[in-house]
C-alpha positions as CSV (number, residue, x, y, z in Angstrom):
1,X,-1.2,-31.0,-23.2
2,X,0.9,-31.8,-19.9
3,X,-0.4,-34.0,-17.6
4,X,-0.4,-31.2,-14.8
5,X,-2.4,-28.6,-17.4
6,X,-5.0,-31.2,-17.2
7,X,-5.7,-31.4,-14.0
8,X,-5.9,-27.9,-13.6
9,X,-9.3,-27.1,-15.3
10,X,-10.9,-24.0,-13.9
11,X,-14.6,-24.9,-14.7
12,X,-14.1,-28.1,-12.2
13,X,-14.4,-26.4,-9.3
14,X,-18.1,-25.5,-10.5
15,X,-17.8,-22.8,-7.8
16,X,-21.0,-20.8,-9.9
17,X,-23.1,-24.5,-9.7
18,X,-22.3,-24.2,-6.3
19,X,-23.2,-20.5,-5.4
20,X,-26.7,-21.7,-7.1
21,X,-27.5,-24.3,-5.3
22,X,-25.8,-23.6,-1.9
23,X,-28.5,-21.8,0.8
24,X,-24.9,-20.3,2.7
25,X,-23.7,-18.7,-0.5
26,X,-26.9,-17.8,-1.7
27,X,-27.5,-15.7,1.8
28,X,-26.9,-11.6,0.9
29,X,-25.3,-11.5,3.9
30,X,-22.5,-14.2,2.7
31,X,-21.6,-11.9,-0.2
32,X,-18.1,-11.4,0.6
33,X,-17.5,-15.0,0.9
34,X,-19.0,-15.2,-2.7
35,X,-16.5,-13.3,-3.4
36,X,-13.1,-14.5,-1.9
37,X,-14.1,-17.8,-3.5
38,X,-14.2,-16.4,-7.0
39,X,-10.7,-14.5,-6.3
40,X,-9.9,-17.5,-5.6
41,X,-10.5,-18.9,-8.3
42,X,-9.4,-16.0,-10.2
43,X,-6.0,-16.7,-8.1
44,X,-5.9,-20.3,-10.1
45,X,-6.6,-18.6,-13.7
46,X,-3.5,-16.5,-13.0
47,X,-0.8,-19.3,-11.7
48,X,-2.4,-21.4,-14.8
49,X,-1.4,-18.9,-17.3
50,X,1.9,-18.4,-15.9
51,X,2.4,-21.8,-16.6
52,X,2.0,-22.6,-12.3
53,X,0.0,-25.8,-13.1
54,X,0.8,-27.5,-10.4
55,X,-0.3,-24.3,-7.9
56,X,-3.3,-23.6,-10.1
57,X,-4.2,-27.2,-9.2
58,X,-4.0,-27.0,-5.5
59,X,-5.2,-23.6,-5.2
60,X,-8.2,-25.5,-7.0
61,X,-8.4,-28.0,-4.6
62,X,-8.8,-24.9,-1.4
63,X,-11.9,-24.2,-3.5
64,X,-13.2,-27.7,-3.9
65,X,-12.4,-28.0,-0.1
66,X,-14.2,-25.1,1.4
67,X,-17.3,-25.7,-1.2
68,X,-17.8,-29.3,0.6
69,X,-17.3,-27.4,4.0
70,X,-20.6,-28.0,6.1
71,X,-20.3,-24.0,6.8
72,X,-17.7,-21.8,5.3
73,X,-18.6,-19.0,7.4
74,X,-17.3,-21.2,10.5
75,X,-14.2,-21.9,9.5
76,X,-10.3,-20.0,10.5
77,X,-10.3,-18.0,13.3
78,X,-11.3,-14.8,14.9
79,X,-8.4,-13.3,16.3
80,X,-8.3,-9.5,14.7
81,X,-5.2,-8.7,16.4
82,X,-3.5,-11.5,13.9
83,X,-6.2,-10.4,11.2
84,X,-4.2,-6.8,11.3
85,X,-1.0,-7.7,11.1
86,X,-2.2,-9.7,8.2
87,X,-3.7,-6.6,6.4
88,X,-0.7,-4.6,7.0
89,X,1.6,-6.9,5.1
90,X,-0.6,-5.8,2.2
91,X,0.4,-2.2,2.2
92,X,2.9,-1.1,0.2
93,X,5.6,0.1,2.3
94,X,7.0,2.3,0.4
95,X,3.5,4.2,0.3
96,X,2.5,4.2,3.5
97,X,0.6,7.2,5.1
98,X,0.7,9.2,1.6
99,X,4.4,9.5,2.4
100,X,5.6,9.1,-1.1
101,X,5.5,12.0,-3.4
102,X,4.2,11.5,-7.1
103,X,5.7,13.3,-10.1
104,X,3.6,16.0,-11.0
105,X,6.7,18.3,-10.0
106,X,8.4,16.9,-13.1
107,X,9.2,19.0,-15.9
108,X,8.0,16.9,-18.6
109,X,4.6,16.4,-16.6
110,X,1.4,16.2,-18.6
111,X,-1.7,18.2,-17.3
112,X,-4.1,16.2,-15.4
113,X,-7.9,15.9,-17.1
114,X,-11.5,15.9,-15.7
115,X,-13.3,13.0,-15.3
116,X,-15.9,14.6,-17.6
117,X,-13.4,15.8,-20.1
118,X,-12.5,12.1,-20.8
119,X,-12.9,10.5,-24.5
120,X,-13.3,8.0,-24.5
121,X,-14.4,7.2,-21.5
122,X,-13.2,5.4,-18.5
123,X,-13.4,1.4,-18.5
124,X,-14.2,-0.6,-15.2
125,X,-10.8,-2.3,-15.0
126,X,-9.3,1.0,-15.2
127,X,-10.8,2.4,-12.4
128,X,-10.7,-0.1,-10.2
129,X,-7.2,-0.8,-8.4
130,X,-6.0,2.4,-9.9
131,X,-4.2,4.7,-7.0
132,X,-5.5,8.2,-5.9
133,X,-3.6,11.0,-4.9
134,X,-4.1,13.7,-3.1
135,X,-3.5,17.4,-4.8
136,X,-0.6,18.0,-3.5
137,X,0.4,14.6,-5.1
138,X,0.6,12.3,-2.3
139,X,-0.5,8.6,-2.9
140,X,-3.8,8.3,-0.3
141,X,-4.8,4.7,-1.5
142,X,-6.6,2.7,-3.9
143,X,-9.8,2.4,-5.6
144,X,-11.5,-0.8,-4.6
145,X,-14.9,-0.1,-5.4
146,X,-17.3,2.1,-7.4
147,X,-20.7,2.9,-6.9
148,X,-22.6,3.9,-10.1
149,X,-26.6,4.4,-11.0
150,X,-27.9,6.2,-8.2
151,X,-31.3,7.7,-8.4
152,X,-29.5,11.2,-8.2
153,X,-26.8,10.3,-11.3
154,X,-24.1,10.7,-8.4
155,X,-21.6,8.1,-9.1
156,X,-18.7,7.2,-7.0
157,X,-15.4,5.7,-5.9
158,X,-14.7,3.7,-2.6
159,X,-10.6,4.6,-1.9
160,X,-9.0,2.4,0.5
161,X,-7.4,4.8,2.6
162,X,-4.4,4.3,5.3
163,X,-3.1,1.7,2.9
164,X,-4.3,-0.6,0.4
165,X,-6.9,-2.1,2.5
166,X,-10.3,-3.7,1.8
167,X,-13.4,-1.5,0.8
168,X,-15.3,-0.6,4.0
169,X,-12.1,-0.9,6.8
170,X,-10.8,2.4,6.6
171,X,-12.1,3.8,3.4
172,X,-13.2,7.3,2.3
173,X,-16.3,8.1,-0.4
174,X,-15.2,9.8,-3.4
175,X,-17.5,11.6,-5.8
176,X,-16.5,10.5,-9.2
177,X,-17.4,14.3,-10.7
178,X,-14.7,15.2,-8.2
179,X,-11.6,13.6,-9.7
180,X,-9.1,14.7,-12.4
181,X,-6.7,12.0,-13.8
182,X,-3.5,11.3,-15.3
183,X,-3.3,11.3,-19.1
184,X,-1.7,8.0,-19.2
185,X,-5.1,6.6,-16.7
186,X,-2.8,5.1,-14.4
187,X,-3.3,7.2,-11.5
188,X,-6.6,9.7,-10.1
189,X,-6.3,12.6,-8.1
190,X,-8.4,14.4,-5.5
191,X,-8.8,18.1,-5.8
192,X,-8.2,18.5,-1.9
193,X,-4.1,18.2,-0.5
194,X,-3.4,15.4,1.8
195,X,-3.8,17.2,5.1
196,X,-7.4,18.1,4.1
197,X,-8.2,14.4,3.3
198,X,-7.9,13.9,7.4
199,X,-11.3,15.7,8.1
200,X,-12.8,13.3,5.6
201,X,-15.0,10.7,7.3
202,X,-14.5,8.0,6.9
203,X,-17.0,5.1,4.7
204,X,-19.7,4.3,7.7
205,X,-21.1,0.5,6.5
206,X,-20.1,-1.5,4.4
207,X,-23.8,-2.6,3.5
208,X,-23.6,1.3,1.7
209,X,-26.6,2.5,3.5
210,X,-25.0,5.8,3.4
211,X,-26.1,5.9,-0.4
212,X,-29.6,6.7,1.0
213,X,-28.2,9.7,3.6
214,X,-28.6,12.8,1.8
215,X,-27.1,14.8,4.4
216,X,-24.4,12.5,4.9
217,X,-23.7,12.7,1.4
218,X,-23.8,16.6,0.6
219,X,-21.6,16.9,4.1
220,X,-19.3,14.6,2.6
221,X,-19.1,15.7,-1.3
222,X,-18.4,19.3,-0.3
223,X,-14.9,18.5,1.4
224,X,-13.7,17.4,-2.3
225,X,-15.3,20.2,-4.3
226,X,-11.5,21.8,-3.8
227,X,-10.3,25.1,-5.0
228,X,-9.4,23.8,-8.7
């Protein structure tokens, strides 16, 4: 073992002692930092198995460094002007607006299948990042949350739309029921073309109060029911 492989051990940044023990991380409303702390970490496991000791090692140390911070929730800046510009370098440009048309048109395409004509079904880590497209086959953005269990059985997906941007900014609620997707699982698509996606509202809180707004709900599951 390397020198710099053993100074990147993942557990030492008993980040999960920490959200245990820490009032600020133990606060519901401090969720998200719970979480950009363990994609941070996350961040580490990956350099560390691409061999990126070293970077595995400081991106450790960030974590170790923001964990000993008196208040985490104080820290950076909050300029959203510079916050945006910082989002949009996440977007794909190439995909930008649902610009980019898909390949559905292709001879060789394979019909598209119903959610609940799957076998087996869907894994997590499928779902989640995957892109969705519109009927008409272009991209509208990705899948970066789901929403399962409700008292009503109604599970669905939160799609980043605009871009691939965080759940809640500018994202749209998709019934699950309401998806077909590609054979291969590597991309879903709505049964609605883009232009229809616009009258879509879009995701009102991100604290998903909207789960218990029935009429909000049924206003907003009808625009996907589609015409196939």
């Amino acid at each position: 073992m390397s020198p710099a492989l053993a100074e990147c051990i993942i557990s030492d940044s008993k980040l999960e002692q920490a959200i245990l023990q820490k009032p600020e991380l133990r606060d519901p409303s401090n969720r998200q930092m719970v979480r950009d702390l363990r994609a941070l970490r996350d961040s580490a496991f990956i350099l560390w198995s691409y061999g990126r000791h070293d970077d595995c090692d400081r991106v450790m140390a960030s974590i170790r460094d923001l964990l000993a911070s008196p208040s985490m929730g104080n820290l950076g800046d909050n300029d959203e002007e510079a916050a945006e510009q910082q989002f949009a370098a996440r977007e794909p440009m190439a995909e930008r607006g649902g610009a980019v048309m898909g390949r559905r048109g292709d001879a060789d395409a394979q019909p598209l299948i119903d959610i609940n004509e799957l076998g087996p079904g869907l894994r997590a880590d499928e779902i989640l990042g995957a892109e969705v497209r519109s009927a008409d086959d272009k991209i509208i953005g990705e899948v970066r949350n789901v929403v399962i269990g409700t008292k009503d059985r109604e599970d669905y997906v939160v799609v980043a739309s605009g871009g691939f941007f965080i759940a809640g900014k500018d994202s749209i609620v998709v019934p699950l029921r309401s998806l077909r997707v590609s054979q291969d699982r590597n991309s879903f698509y709505l049964r609605i073309p883009e232009s229809a996606t616009r009258n879509v509202p879009l995701m009102p809180d991100q604290d998903y109060k909207w789960l218990s707004d029935d009429v909000w709900r049924a206003r907003n599951d009808a625009l996907f029911e589609g015409s196939n």
